[in-house]
C-alpha positions as CSV (number, residue, x, y, z in Angstrom):
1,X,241.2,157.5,77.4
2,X,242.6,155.9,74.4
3,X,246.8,156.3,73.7
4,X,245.4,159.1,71.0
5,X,243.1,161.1,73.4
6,X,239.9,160.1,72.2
7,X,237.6,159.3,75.0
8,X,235.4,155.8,74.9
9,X,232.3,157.6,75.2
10,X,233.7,159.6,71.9
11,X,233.7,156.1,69.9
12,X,230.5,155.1,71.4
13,X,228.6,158.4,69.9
14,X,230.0,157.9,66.3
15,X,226.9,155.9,65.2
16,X,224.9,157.8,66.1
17,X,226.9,161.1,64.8
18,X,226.8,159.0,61.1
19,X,223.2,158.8,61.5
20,X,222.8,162.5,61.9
21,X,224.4,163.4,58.7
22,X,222.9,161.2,56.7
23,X,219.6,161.7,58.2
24,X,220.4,165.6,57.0
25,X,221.0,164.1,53.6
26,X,223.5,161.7,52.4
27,X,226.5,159.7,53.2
28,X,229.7,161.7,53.9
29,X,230.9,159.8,51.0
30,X,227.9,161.4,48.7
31,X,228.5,164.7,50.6
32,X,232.1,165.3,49.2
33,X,231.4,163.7,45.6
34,X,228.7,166.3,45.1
35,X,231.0,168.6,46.6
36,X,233.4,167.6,44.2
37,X,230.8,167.7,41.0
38,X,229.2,171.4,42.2
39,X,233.3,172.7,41.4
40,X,232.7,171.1,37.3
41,X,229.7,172.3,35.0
42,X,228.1,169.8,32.6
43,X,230.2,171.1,29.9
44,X,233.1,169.9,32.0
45,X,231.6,166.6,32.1
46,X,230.3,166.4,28.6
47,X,234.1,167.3,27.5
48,X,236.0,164.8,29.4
49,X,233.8,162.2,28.1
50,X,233.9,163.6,24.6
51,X,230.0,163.6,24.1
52,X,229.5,166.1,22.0
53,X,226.0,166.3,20.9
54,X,225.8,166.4,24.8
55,X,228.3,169.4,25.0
56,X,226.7,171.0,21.7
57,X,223.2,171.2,22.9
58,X,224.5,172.6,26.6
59,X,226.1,175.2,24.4
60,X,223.1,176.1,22.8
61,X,220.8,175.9,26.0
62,X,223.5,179.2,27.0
63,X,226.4,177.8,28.4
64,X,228.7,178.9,26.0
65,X,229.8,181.6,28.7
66,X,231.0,178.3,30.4
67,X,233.5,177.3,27.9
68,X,236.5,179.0,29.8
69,X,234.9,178.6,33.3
70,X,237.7,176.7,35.6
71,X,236.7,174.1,37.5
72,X,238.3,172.9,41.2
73,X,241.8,172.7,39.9
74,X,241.5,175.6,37.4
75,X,240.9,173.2,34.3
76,X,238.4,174.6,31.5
77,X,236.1,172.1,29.3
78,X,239.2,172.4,27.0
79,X,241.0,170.9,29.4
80,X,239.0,168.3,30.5
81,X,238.6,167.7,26.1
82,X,242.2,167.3,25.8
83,X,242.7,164.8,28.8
84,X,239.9,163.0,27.1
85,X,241.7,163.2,23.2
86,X,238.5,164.0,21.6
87,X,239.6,166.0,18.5
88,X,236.0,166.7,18.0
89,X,234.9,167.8,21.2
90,X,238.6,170.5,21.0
91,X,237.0,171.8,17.5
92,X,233.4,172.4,19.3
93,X,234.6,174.4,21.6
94,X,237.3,176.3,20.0
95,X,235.2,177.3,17.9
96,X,232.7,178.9,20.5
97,X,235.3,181.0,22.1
98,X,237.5,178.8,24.2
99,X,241.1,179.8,25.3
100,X,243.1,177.3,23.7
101,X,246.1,178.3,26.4
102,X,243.9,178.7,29.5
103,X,245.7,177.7,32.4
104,X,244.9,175.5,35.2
105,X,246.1,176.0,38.8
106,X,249.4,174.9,38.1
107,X,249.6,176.9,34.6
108,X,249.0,173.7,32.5
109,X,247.6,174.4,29.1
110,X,245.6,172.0,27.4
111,X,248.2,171.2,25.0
112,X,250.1,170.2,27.9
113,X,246.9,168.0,29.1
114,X,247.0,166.4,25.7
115,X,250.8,165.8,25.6
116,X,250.5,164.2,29.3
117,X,247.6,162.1,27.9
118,X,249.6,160.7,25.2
119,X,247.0,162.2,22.9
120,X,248.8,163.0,19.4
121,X,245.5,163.5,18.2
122,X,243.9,166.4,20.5
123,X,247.4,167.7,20.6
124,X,247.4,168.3,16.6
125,X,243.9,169.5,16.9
126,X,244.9,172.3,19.3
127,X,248.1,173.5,17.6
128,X,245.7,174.0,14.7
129,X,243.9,176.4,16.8
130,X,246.2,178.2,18.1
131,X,247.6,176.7,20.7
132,X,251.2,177.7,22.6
133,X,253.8,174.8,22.5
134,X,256.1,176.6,24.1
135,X,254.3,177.4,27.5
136,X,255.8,175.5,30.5
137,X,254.0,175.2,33.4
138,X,254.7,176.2,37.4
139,X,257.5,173.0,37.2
140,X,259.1,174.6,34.1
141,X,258.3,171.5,32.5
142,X,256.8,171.9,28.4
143,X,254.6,169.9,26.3
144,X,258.2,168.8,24.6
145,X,259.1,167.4,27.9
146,X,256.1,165.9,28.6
147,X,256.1,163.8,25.6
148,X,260.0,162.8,25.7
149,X,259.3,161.0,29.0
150,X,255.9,160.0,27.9
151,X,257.1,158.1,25.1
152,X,254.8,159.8,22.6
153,X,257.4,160.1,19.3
154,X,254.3,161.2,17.2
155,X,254.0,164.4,19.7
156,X,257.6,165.1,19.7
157,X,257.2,165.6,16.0
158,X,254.4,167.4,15.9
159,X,255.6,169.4,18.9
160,X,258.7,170.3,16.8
161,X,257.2,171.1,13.5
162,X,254.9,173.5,15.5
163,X,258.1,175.2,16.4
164,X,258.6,174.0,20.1
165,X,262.0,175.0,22.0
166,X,264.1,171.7,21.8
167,X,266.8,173.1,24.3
168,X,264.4,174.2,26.8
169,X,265.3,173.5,30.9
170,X,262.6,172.6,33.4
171,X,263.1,173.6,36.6
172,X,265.5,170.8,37.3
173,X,267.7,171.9,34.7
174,X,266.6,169.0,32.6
175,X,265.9,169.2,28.6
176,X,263.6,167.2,26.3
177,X,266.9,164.9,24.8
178,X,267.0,164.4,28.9
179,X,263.9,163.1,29.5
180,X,263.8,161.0,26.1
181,X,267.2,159.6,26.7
182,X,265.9,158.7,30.0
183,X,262.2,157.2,28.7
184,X,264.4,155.2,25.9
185,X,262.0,156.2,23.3
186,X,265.0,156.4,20.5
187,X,262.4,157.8,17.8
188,X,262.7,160.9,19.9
189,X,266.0,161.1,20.6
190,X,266.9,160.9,16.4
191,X,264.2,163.8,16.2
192,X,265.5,165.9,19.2
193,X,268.9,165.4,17.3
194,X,268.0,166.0,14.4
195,X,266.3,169.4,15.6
196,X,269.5,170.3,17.3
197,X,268.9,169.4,20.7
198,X,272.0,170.2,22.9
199,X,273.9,166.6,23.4
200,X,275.6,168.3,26.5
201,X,273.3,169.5,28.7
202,X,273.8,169.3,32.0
203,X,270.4,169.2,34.3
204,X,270.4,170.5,38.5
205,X,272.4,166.9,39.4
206,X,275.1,167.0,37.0
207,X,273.6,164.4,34.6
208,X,273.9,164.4,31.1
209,X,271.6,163.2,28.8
210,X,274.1,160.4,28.2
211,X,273.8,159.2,31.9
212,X,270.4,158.7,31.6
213,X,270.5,156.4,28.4
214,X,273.2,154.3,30.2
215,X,271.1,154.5,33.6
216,X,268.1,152.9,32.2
217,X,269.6,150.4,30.5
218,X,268.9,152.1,26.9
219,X,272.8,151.0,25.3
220,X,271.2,151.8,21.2
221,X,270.3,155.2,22.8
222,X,273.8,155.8,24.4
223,X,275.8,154.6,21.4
224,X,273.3,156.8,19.2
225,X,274.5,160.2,21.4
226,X,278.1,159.2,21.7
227,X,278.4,158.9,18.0
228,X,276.7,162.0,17.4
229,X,279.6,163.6,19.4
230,X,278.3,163.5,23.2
231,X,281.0,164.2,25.7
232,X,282.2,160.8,27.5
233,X,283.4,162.8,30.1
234,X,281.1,165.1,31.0
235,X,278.2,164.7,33.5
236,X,277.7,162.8,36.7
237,X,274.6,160.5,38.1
238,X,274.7,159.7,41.2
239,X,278.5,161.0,41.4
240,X,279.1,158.3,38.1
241,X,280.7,159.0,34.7
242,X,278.3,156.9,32.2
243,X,281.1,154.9,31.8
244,X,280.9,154.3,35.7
245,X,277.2,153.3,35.5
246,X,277.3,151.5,32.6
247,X,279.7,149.1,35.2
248,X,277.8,149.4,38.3
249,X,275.3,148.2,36.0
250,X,276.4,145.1,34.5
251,X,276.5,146.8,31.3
252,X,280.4,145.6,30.6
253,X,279.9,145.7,26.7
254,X,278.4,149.7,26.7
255,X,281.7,150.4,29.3
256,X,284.0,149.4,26.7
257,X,282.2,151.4,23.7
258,X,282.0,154.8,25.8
259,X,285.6,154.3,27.1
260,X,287.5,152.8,23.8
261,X,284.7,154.2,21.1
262,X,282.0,152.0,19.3
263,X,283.9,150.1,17.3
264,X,285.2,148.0,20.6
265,X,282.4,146.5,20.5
266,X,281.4,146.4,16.8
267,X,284.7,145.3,15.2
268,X,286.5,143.4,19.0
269,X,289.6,145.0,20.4
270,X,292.7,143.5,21.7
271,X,294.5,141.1,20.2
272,X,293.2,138.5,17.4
273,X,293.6,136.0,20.1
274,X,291.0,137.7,22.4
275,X,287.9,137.8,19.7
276,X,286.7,134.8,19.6
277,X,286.0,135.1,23.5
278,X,284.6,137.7,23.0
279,X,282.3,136.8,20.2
280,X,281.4,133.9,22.3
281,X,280.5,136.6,25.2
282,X,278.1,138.3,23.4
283,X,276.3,135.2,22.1
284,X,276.1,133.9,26.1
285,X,274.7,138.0,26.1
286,X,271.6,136.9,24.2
287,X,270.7,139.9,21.9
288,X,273.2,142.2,20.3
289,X,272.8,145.9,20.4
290,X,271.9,145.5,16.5
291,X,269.0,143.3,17.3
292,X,267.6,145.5,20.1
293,X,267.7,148.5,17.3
294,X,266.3,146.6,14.8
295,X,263.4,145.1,16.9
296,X,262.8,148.7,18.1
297,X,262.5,149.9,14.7
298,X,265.0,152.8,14.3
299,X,266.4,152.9,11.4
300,X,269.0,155.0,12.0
301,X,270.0,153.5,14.7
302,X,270.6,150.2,12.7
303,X,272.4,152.6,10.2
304,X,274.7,153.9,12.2
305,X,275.8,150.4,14.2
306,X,276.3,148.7,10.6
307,X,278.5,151.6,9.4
308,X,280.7,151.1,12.3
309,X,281.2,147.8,11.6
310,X,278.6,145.7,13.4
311,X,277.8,142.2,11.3
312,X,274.6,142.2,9.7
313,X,274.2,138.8,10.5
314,X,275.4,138.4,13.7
315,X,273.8,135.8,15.9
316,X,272.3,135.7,19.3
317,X,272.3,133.2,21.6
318,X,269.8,131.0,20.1
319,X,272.0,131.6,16.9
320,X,269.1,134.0,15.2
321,X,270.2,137.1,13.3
322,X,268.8,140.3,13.8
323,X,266.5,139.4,10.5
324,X,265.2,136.1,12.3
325,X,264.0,138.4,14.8
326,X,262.5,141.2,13.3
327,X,260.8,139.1,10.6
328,X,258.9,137.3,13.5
329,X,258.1,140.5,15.5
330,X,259.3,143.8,14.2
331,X,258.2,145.5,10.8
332,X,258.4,145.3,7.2
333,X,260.6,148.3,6.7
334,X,263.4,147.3,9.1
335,X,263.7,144.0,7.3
336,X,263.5,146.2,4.0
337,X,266.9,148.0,6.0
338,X,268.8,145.2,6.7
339,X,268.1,143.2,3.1
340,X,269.2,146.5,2.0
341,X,272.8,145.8,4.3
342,X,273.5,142.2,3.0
343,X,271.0,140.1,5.4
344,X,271.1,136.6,4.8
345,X,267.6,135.7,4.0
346,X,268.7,132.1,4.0
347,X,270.7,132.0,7.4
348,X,269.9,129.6,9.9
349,X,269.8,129.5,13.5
350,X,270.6,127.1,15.8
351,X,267.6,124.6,15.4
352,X,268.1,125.3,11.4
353,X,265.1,127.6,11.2
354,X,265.6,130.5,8.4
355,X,264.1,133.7,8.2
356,X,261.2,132.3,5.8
357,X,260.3,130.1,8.8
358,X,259.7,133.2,10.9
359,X,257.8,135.0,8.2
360,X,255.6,132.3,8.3
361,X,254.8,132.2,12.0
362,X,254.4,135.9,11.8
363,X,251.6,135.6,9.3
364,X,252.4,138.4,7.5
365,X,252.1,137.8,3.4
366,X,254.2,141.3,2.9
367,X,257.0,140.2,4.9
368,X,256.9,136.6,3.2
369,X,256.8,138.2,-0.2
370,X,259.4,140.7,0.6
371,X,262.0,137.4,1.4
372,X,260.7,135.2,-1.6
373,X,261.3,138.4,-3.7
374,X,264.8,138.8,-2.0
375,X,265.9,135.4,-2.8
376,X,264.6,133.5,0.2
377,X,264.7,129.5,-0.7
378,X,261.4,128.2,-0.1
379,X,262.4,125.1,0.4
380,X,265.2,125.0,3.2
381,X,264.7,122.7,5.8
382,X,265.2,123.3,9.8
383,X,266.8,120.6,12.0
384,X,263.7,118.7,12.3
385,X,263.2,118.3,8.4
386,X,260.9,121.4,8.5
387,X,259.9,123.5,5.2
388,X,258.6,127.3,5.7
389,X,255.3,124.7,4.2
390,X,255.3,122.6,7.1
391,X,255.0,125.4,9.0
392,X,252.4,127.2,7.2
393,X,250.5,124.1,7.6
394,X,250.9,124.2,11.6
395,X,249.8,127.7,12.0
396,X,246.7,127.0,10.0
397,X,247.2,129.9,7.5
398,X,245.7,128.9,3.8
399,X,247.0,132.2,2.6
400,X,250.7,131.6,3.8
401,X,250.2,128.2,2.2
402,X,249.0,129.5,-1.2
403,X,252.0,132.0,-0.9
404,X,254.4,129.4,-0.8
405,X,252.8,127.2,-2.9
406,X,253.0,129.5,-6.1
407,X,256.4,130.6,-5.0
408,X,257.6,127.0,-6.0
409,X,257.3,125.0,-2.5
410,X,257.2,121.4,-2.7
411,X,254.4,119.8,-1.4
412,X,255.4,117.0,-1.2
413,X,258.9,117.4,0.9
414,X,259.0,115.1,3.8
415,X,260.3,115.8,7.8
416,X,262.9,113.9,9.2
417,X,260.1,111.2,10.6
418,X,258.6,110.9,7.3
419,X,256.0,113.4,7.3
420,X,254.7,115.1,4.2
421,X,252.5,119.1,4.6
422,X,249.6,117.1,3.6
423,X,250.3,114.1,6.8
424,X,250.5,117.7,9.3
425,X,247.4,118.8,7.7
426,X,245.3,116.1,7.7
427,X,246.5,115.5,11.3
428,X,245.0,118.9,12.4
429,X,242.2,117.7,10.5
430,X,242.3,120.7,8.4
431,X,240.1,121.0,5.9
432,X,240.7,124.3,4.0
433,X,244.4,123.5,3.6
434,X,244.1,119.9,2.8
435,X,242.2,121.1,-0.1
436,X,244.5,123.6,-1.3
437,X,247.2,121.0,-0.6
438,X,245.7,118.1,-2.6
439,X,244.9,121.4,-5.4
440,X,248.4,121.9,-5.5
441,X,249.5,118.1,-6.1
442,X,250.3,116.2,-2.4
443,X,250.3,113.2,-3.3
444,X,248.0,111.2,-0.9
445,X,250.1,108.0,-1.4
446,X,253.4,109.0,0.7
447,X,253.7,106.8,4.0
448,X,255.3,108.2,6.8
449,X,258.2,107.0,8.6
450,X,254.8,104.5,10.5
451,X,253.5,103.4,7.5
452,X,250.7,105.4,7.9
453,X,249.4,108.1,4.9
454,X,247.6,111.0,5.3
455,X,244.1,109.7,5.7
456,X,245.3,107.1,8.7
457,X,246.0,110.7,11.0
458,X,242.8,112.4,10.9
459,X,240.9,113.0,14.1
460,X,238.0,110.6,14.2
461,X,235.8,113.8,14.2
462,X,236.6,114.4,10.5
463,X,235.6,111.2,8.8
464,X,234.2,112.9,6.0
465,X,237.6,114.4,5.5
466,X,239.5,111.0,5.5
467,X,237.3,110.7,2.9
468,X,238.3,113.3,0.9
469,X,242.1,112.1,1.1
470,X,241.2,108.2,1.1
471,X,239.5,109.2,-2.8
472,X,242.1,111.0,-3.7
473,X,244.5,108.2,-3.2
474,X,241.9,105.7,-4.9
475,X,242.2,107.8,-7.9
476,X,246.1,108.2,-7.9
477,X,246.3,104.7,-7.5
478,X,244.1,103.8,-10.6
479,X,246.5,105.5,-12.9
């Protein structure tokens, strides 16, 4: 006998045991999936996969008595629609009589299903029919909560403008504002604030929604709730203050701002002596809080950090400004914010490059426009001799290049080794923005800092378009 119990001549028969059952029909592994498929209908199928000319011809073949039949967990085809975020498939069977708040076996509606799903759309669908968004299920927890820590903003909204309980408790005492705090989705916390969501709250282990922003790291999130008038002192995680975590955490900077208010941090405290260490600490940092809102698009967030004093154009450690950064990765609208605040559209950071540059590698013609139309210079240089053109060229955007081009960019501007747009182009052996270049007036002549012009650099592959820039010169030069 084995250390288990199991007898040798118990192992030995197992084959032959396997054989039996499959000789009786099927695999133990087909045995429990069709055990598992006889507990869902076809309309159950047909609805998680959002087929609904499938689901629509079941219906019509007489399962419409099927549409609030519960499946092995309790879930209805409604259920299974919603998990699936087909808006269509919702409508369809809505419309032929399905409960819109059936409950599963843990008494989750389907606008909970949605929420969980990250499904704004199928979620807007069902409040539309009807649906409860104020139903918690056997955890206490509501389709508010659900997309707090889910990180849906769009559901929150639509959660709230469907009239959903923002100071709701689950069952471990923990509110929506808790669970967004906690997710760091800031467009949720603004609209839990904004709907009144209790700043305060305490949840079952003492923790505010305060010491969840500081406990995952989310410092815009934190300084949003403390200057909308949440208690410093109240709440414990893990037996913490937030000012305690925010230490235990290496978050120094966020310590100061909950213990000696925002401005700590935004305007320096101590003595005159003492800020220019400081400054220098938060460049070695890397980002600022300001960067880290404006890169996650909150307006408000920026708002409220720039009324408290926070520099507009503060650096970061590789000397970009919160505009450098948002013009290469964030949105339109945030850069419209902080224009709006005094941006420098013509600051520089450590390698020279200016927000145009950025703009440029972003390939976005609305956010190039929106600097050139701010005041932008086209023709700053970086470090390296570098025009927003040079870089145009480089990506290989004949858009960006036309852009820049009829905002008054010189074509003919050379890097620090000598290098004109039309010597990167040709290099590249680029043939749509050599012509637009050579359209514009490069002058095929220039030699770089090698003696070589534009038609000496392109790839042997091109020939035909050394051509192009070898006649162009012939006919400069017989003027």
């Amino acid at each position: 006998m084995s250390a288990y119990g199991i007898m040798e001549d118990d192992v030995s028969r197992l084959p032959a045991a396997r054989q039996r059952m499959n000789d009786q029909g099927g695999t133990m592994e087909e045995k429990r999936r069709s055990r598992d498929e006889e507990c869902y209908s076809e309309l159950h199928r047909a609805a998680a996969k959002g087929d609904v000319p499938l689901a629509r011809t079941l219906i019509r073949m007489g399962m419409e008595d099927g549409v609030n039949t519960p499946g092995r967990g309790g879930e209805t085809p409604l259920h299974c629609a919603a998990w699936g975020g087909s808006s269509e498939m919702i409508k369809l069977l809505a419309e032929h009589g399905a409960d819109v708040n059936a409950m599963d076996d843990d008494r989750a509606t389907p606008a909970l299903v949605a929420t969980k799903a990250n499904a704004a759309g199928a979620l807007k669908t069902l409040i539309a029919c009807g649906a409860d968004v104020r139903w918690s299920d056997a955890c206490g927890v509501t389709p508010l909560h659900a997309a707090s820590w889910n990180g849906s903003d769009m559901c929150v909204r639509q959660l709230i403008e469907a009239g959903a309980n923002v100071a709701i408790a689950d069952h471990s005492g923990r509110t929506p504002l808790h669970d967004a705090a906690k997710s760091g989705n800031e467009d949720a916390v603004v609209a839990l604030l904004n709907a009144g969501a209790d700043l305060n709250a305490v949840d079952e282990v003492g923790a505010t929604p305060l010491c969840y922003a500081v406990a995952s790291g989310s410092a815009v999130i934190a300084l949003l709730l403390i200057e909308c008038g949440a208690d410093k002192r109240l709440g414990r995680w893990c037996g913490w203050t937030a000012e305690e975590i925010a230490r235990k955490t290496g978050q120094a900077r966020l310590a100061d701002a909950i213990r000696d208010g925002i401005e700590s941090i935004t305007k320096g405290a101590g003595s005159t002596a003492e800020q220019p260490a400081r400054e220098a600490k938060a460049q070695h940092e890397g980002t600022t809080l300001l960067h880290r809102a404006a890169l996650s698009g909150n307006v408000k967030s920026v708002e409220i950090l720039l009324s408290r004093g926070m520099k507009v154009d503060q650096p970061d450690a590789e000397g970009c400004t919160a505009l450098h950064r948002t013009t290469l990765t964030g949105s339109a609208e945030m850069m419209e914010a902080l224009i709006r605040s005094g941006a420098d559209v013509n600051a520089r950071n450590s390698r020279g490059y200016t927000p145009l540059h950025a703009a440029v590698r972003s390939q976005d013609v609305r956010k190039l426009s929106l600097l050139i139309d701010s005041g932008a210079d086209v023709n700053l240089k970086s470090g390296s001799g570098y025009t927003p053109l040079h870089e145009a060229v480089n990506v290989g955007d004949a858009a960006i290049v036309r852009a820049l081009v009829a905002a008054g960019a010189e074509v003919n501007t050379c890097n620090t080794i000598g290098a004109t747009p039309l010597h990167e182009a040709a290099s590249l052996g680029d043939r749509a923005i050599v012509s637009e270049l050579l359209h514009a007036g490069a002058d095929a002549r220039i030699q770089d800092s090698q003696g070589r012009s534009p038609d000496k650099l392109v790839p042997l592959r091109e020939r035909a378009l050394a051509e192009v820039i070898r006649r162009t010169f012939d006919s400069s030069r017989g003027r």
